[in-house]
C-alpha positions as CSV (number, residue, x, y, z in Angstrom):
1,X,3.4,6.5,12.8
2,X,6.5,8.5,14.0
3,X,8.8,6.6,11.2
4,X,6.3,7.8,8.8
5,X,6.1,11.3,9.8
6,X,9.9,11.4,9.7
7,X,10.9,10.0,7.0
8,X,8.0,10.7,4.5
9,X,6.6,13.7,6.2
10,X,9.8,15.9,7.4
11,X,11.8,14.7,4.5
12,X,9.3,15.8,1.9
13,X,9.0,19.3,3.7
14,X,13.0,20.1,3.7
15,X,12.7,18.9,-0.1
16,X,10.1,21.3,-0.8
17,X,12.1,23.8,0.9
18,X,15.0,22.6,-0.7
19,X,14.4,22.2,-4.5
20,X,12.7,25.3,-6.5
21,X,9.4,24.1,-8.5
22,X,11.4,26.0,-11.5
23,X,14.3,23.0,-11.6
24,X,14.5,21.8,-15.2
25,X,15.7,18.3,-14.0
26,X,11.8,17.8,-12.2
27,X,9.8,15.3,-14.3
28,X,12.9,15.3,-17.2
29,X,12.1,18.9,-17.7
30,X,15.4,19.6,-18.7
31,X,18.0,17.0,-20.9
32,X,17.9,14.9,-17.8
33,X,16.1,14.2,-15.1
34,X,17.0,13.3,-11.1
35,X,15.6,12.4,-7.8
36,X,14.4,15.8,-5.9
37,X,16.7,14.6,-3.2
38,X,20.0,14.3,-5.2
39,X,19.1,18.1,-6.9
40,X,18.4,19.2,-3.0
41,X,22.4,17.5,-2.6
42,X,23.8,19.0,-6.1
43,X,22.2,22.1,-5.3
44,X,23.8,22.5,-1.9
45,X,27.5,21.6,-4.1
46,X,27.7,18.2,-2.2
47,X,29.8,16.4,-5.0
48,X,30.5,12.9,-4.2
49,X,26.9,12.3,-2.4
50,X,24.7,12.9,-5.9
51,X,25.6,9.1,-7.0
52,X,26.0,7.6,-3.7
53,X,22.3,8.5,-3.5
54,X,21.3,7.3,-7.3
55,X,23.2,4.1,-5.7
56,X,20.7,3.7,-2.7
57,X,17.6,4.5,-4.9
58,X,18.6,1.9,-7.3
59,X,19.0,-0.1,-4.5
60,X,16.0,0.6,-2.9
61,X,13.9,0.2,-6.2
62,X,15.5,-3.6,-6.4
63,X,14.2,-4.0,-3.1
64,X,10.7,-2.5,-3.8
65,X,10.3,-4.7,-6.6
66,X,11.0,-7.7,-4.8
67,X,8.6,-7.0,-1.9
68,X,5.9,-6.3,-5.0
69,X,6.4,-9.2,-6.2
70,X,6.6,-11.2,-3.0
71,X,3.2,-9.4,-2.3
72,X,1.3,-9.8,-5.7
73,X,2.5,-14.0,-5.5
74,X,1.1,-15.0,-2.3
75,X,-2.0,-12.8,-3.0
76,X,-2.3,-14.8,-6.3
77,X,-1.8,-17.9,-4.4
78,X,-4.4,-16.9,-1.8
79,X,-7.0,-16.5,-5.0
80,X,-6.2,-19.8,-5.9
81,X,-7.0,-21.7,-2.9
82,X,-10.4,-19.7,-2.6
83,X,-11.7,-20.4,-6.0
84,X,-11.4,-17.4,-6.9
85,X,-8.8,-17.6,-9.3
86,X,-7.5,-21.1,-11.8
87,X,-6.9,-23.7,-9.4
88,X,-2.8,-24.3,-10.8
89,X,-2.4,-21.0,-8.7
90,X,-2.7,-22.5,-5.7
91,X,0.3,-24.5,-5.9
92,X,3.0,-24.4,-3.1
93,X,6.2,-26.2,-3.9
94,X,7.9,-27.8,-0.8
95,X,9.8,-25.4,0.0
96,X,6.6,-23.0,0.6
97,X,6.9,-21.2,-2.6
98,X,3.8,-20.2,-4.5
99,X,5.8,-21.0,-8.0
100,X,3.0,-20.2,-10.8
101,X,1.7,-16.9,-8.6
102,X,5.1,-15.6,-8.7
103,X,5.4,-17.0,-12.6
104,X,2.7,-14.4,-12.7
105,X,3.8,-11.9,-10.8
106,X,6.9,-11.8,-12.8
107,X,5.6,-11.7,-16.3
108,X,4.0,-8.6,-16.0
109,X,7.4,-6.6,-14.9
110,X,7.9,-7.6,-19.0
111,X,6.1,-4.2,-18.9
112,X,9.0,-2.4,-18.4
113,X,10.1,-3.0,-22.2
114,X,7.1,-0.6,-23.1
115,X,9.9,2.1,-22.0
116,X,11.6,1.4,-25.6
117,X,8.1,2.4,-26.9
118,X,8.4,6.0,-29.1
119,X,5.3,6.6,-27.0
120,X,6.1,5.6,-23.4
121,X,4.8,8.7,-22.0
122,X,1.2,7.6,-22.9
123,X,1.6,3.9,-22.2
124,X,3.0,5.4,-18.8
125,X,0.0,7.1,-18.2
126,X,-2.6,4.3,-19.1
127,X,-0.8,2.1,-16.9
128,X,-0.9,4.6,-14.2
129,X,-4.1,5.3,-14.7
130,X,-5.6,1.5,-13.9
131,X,-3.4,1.3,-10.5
132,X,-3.6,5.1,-9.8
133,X,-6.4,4.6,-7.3
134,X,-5.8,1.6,-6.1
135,X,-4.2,2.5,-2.8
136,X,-7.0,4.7,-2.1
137,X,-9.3,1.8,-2.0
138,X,-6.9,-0.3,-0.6
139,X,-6.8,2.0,2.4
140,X,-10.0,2.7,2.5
141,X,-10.9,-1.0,2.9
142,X,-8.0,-1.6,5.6
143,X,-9.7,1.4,7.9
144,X,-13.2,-0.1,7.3
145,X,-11.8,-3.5,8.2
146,X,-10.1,-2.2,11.6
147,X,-13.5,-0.2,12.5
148,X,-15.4,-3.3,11.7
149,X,-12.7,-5.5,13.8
150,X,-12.8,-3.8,16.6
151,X,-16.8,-3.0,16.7
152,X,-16.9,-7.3,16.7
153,X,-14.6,-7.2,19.4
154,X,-16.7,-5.1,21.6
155,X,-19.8,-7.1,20.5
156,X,-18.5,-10.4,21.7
157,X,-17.7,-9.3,24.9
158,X,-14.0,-8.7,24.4
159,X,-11.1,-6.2,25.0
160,X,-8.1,-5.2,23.4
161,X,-6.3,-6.5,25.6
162,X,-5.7,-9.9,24.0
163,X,-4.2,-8.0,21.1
164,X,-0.5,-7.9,20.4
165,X,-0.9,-4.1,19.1
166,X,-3.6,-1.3,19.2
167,X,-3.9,1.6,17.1
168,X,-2.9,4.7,18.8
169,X,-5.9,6.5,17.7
170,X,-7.9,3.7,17.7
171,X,-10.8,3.4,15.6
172,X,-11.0,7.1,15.3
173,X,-7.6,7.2,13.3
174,X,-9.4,4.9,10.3
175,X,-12.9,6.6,10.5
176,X,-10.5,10.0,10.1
177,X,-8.8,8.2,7.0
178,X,-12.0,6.8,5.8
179,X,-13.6,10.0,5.5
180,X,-10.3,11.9,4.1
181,X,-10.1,9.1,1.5
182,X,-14.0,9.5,0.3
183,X,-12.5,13.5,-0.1
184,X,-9.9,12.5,-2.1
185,X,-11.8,10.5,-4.4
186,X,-14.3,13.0,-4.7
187,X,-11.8,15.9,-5.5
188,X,-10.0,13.5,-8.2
189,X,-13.5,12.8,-9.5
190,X,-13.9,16.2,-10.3
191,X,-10.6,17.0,-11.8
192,X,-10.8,14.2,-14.1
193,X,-14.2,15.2,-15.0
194,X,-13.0,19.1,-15.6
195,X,-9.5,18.6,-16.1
196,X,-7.2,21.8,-15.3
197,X,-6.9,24.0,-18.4
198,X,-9.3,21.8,-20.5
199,X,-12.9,21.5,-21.1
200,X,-14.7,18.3,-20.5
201,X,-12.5,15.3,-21.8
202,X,-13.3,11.5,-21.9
203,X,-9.3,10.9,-22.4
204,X,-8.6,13.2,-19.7
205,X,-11.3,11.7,-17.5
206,X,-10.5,7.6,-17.7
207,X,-6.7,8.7,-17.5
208,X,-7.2,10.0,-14.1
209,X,-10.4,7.8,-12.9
210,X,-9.9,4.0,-14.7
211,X,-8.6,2.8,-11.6
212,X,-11.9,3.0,-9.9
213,X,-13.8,1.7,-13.0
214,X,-11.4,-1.4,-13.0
215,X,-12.1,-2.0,-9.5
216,X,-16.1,-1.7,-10.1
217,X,-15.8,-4.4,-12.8
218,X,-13.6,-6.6,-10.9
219,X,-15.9,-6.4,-7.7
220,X,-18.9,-7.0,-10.1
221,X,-17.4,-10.0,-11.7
222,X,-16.3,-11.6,-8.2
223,X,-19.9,-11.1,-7.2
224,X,-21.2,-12.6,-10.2
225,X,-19.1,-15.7,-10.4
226,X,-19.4,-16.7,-6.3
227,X,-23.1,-16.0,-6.6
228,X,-22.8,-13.6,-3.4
229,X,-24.9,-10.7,-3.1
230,X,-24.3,-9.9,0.3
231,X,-22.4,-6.6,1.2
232,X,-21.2,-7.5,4.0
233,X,-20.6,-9.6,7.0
234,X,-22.7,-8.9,9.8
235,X,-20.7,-8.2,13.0
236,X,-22.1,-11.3,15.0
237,X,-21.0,-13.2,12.5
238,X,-16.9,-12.1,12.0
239,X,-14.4,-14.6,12.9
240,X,-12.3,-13.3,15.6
241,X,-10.2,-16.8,16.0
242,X,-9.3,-17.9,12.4
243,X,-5.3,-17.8,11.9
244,X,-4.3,-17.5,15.5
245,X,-1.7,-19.7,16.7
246,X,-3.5,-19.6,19.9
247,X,-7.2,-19.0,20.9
248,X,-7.0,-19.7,24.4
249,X,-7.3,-15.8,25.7
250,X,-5.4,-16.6,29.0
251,X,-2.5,-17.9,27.5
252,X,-2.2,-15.2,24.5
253,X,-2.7,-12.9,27.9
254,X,0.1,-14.3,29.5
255,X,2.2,-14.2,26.7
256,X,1.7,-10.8,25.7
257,X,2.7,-10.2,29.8
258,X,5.6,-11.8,29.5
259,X,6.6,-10.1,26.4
260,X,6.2,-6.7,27.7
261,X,8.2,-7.7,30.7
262,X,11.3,-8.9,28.5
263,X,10.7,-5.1,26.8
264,X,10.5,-3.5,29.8
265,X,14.1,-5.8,31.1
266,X,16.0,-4.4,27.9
267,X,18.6,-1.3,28.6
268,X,16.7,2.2,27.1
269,X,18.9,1.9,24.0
270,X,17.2,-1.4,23.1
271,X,14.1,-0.2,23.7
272,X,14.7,2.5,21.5
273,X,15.8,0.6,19.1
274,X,13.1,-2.0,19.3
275,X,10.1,1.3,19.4
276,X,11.9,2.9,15.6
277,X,13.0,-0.3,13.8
């Protein structure tokens, strides 16, 4: 949480104080266009630190790319050995490397090419549009899954105690999200329906809400081909052991004892260290 509201939250605020919406160089409204943080750096007449910081973004792109793909492969993989994708993508080569997910994963970064296209900025924006939502529902799903998580918990008789980490809000933090998420759709709904400055416009409209029709068709397909109509899992029913290392509750106890112990041992600086990184 607090590396989040630092470096998303604070540093998008001193940006926004930083940077005047008027800058040409925003979305390549000018010749040229830059990171908000290297114009907040040119604009202060740092000289040097403008393309020490293009460095670090490139950098950081690389390394966002990497994790993506890393990401997209094993959930490929996972597909595979559920049935719910070819079978080949299920293959793990000895070395523990799901080859023909990330053979996958790969081929669509061919995308980038479409950048030579005389009409990127479109291509752009349908490309956008079909992932656009996507980490809405993703969230979405992740608070409804902890909500549901913990709600088995309490129905089996069990505490949180056996858990290496607990929400700080608890299940109150994703029922907060969940409902701030259905908002957001709802809003974006609306504005792709009544787009800003235009009447009503099917263009307009599946630019800004294919994501959640892609979804819809995907989630419809899945339930067509398993030939599962249930919505859900019923709370008596949730696996709460699956994927542990251990089950037996005294010793994951124990070990969560003992690892709070070895914290708690550590000078404050490692501590410190340990709580940010």
């Amino acid at each position: 949480f607090w590396r989040i509201f630092l470096f998303y939250f604070l540093s998008l605020t001193f940006i926004g104080l930083l940077v005047p919406y008027t800058s040409k160089e925003l979305l390549g409204g000018g010749d040229t266009s830059a990171s908000p943080f290297v114009i907040a750096i040119k604009n202060g007449g740092i000289k040097a630190l403008p393309s020490i910081f293009n460095a670090v973004i490139l950098i950081a792109v690389l390394s966002v790319g990497n994790s993506a793909v890393y990401g997209c492969s094993r959930t490929i993989q996972s597909l595979g050995m559920q049935g719910l994708a070819p079978a080949f993508f299920g293959y793990v080569d000895r070395k523990g490397r799901p080859l023909m997910g990330i053979f996958c994963s790969a081929v669509f970064g061919l995308l980038c090419f479409l950048s030579a296209y005389r009409r990127q900025d479109q291509v752009f924006a349908w490309l956008l549009s079909v992932s656009g939502l996507a980490t809405i529902f993703l969230w979405f799903n992740i608070g409804l899954c902890h909500v549901r998580f913990r709600l088995a918990l309490h129905l089996h008789g069990r505490s949180t105690d056996e858990l290496v980490f607990t929400a700080v809000t608890g299940i109150w933090g994703s029922i907060y999200s969940m409902v701030l998420l259905v908002v957001v759709l709802g809003v974006q709904f609306w504005v792709a329906l009544f787009p800003i400055g235009l009447g009503a416009n099917a263009e307009a409209f599946f630019q800004n809400y294919l994501g959640s029709v892609v979804i819809l068709v995907f989630y419809l397909a899945h339930k067509l081909w398993t030939r599962n109509w249930r919505l859900y899992v019923p709370l008596a029913e949730i696996d709460l052991d699956s994927g542990r290392r251990e089950t037996d509750m005294e010793i994951i106890r124990k070990e969560i004892e003992e690892a709070d112990a070895a914290l708690r041992a550590k000078p404050l600086y490692k501590r410190l260290w340990i709580y940010w990184c």
